[in-house]
N, C-alpha and C positions, 0 to 999 in steps of 0.2 A: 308690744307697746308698753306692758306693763314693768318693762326692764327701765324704758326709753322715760318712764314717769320718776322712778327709785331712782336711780339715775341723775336726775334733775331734783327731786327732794333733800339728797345725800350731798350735791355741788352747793346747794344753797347754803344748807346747815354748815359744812365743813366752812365755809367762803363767811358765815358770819352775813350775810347779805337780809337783810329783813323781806318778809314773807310776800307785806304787800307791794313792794320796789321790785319783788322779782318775779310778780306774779301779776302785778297791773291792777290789786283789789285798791278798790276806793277806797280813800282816808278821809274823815269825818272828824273835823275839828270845832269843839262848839265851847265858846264862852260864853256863860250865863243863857240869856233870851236874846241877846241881842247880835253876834257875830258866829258866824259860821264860816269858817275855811272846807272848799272839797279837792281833794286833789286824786289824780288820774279819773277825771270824768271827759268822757267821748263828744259827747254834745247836749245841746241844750234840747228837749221835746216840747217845756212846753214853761212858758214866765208869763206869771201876773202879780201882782200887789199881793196875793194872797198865795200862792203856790208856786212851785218850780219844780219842776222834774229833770233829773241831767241822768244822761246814758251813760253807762259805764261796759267795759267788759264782761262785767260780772250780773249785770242786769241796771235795776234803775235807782236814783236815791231821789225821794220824793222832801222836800221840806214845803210844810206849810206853816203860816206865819199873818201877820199884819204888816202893811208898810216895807213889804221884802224887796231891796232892792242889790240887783250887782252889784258891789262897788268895785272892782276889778278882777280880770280874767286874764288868762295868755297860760298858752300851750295848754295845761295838761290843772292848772290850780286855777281856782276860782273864791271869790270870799262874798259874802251875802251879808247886809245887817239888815235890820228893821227886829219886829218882835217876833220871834221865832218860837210858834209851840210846838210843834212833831217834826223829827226827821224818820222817815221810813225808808227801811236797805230792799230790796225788792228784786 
């Protein structure tokens, strides 16, 4: 297995392919306090006004906040505003 991993690290590198596209990790995009983009998140565990949790492959991404609200989702990217103090990788 350990060939079958080099392998797949050596394809990415040579291919130029970014790490987290080829490996499903969460991307965490935040401007200021106020928007947050997440992209390849699996599903939602858990939304309120104050908190949201979205599952990923890699484990959970926790944002909490004031006034957090989805403002659109589909497939695999999601964007959140309201006032955003912590995002946590988990």
């Amino acid at each position: 297995m350990e060939k079958r991993l080099n392998w797949k690290d050596n394809l990415v590198k040579a291919a130029g392919i970014p790490e987290d596209l080829a490996y499903g990790q969460p991307v965490v995009t935040v401007t200021g306090h106020k928007r947050a983009v997440i992209q390849n998140y699996r599903g939602i565990l858990l939304y309120t006004s104050e908190k949201l949790v979205l599952r990923t492959s890699h484990g959970t991404v926790t944002v909490c906040g004031k006034d957090l609200q989805i403002l659109s989702y589909c497939g695999d990217e999601m964007e959140i505003t309201g006032w955003i103090g912590d995002i946590h990788l988990g």
